[in-house]
C-alpha positions as CSV (number, residue, x, y, z in Angstrom):
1,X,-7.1,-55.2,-103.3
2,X,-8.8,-55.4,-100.3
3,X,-7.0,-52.4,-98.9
4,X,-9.0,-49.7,-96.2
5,X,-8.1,-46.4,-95.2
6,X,-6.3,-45.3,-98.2
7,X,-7.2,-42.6,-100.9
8,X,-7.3,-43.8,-104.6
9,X,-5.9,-41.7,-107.1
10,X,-4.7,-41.4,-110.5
11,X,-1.6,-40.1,-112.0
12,X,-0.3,-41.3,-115.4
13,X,-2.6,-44.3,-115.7
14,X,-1.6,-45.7,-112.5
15,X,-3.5,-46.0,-109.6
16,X,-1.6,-44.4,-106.4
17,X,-3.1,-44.9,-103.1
18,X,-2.2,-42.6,-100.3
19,X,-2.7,-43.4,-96.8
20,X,-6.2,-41.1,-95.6
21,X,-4.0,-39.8,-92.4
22,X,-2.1,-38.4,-95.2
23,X,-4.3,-37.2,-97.6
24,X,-6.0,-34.9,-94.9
25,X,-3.6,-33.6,-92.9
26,X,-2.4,-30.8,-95.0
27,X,-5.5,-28.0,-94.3
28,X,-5.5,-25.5,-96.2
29,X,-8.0,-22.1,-96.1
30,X,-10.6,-22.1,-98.8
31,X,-9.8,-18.4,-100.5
32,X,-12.9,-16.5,-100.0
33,X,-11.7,-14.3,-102.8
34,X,-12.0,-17.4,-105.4
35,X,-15.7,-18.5,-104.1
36,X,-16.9,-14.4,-104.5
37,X,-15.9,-15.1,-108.1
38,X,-17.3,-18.3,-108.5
39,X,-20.5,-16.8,-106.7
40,X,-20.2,-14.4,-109.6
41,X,-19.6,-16.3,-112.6
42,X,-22.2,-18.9,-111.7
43,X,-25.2,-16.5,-111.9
């Protein structure tokens, strides 16, 4: 659609786009715990 700056996604067969500002602003911690266990599981 000619559109920039905007994150495509999918939810129920339609395509959502979410302004990139918004997508990323909402951090969050990657949980050491869960990549020890997928260090684990991966072997």
């Amino acid at each position: 659609e000619g559109k920039s700056n905007f994150m495509a996604g999918l939810l129920k067969d339609e395509v959502l786009l979410t302004p990139l500002e918004q997508a990323v602003k909402g951090k969050s911690q990657v949980n050491k715990e869960l990549i020890r266990v997928s260090d684990i599981v991966s072997i």
